[in-house]
C-alpha positions in Angstrom: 54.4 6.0 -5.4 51.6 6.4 -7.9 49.8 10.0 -8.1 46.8 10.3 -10.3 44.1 7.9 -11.5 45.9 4.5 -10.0 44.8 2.2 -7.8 45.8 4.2 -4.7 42.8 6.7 -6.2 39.8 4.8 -5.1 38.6 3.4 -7.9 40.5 0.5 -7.7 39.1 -2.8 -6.2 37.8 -1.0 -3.0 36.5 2.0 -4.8 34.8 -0.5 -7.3 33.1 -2.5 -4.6 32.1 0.0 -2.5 30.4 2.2 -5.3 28.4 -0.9 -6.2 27.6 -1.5 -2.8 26.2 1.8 -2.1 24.5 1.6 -5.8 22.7 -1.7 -4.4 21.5 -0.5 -1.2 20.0 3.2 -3.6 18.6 0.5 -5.4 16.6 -1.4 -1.9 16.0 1.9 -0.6 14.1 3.2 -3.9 12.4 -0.4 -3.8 11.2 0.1 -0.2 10.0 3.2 -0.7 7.6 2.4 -3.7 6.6 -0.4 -2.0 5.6 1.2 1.4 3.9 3.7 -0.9 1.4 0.9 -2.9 0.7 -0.7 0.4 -0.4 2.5 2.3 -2.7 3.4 -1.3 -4.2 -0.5 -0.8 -5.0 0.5 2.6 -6.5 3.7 2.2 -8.6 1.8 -1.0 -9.6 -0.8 1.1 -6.8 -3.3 -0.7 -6.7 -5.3 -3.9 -8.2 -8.1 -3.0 -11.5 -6.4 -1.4 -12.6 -6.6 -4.7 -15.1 -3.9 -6.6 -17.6 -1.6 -4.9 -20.0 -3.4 -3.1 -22.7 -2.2 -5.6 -20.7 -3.5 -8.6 -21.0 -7.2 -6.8 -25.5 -7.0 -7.1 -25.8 -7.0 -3.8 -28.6 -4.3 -2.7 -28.6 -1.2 -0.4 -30.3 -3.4 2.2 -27.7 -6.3 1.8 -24.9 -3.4 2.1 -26.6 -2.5 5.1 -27.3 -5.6 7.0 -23.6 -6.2 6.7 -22.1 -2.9 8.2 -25.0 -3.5 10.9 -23.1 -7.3 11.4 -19.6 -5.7 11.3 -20.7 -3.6 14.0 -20.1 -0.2 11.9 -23.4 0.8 12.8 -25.5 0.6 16.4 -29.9 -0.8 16.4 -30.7 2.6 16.3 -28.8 4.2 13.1 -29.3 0.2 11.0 -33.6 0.3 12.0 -33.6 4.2 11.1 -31.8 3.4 7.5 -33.8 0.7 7.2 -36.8 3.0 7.1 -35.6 5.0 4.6 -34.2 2.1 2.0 -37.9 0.8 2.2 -39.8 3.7 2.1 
């Protein structure tokens, strides 16, 4: 019988394999995590591909505003009362 650091110890072929399992799933885990973390900053930015600020594309307050009217982010009312105020 073998006492001591042999390969009754766990760090024989069993002890090998399951350290480097458990070092692979750290690794996924780690991976997941920074991954859920740039996709929930993308969201709250509006994503990568959205592209610059709508004012850094030359498009004008009134163009900014005719398409938040279309994408129904706004109602008549609030688009013909802005409206008044971009061309006054």
């Amino acid at each position: 019988m073998m006492n001591g650091w042999g390969w009754d110890s766990g760090w024989g072929t069993g002890g090998i394999i399951g350290m480097t399992i458990m070092m692979i799933l750290w690794v996924a885990i780690i991976i997941a995590v920074v991954l859920l973390v740039v996709w929930l900053v993308r969201q709250t930015q509006g994503g990568a591909a959205a592209g610059p600020p709508a004012a850094g594309r030359g498009e004008s307050a009134l163009d900014i505003l005719k398409a938040r009217y279309a994408r129904g982010e706004i109602d008549k009312a609030e688009f013909e009362e802005k409206k008044r105020d971009l061309i006054s």
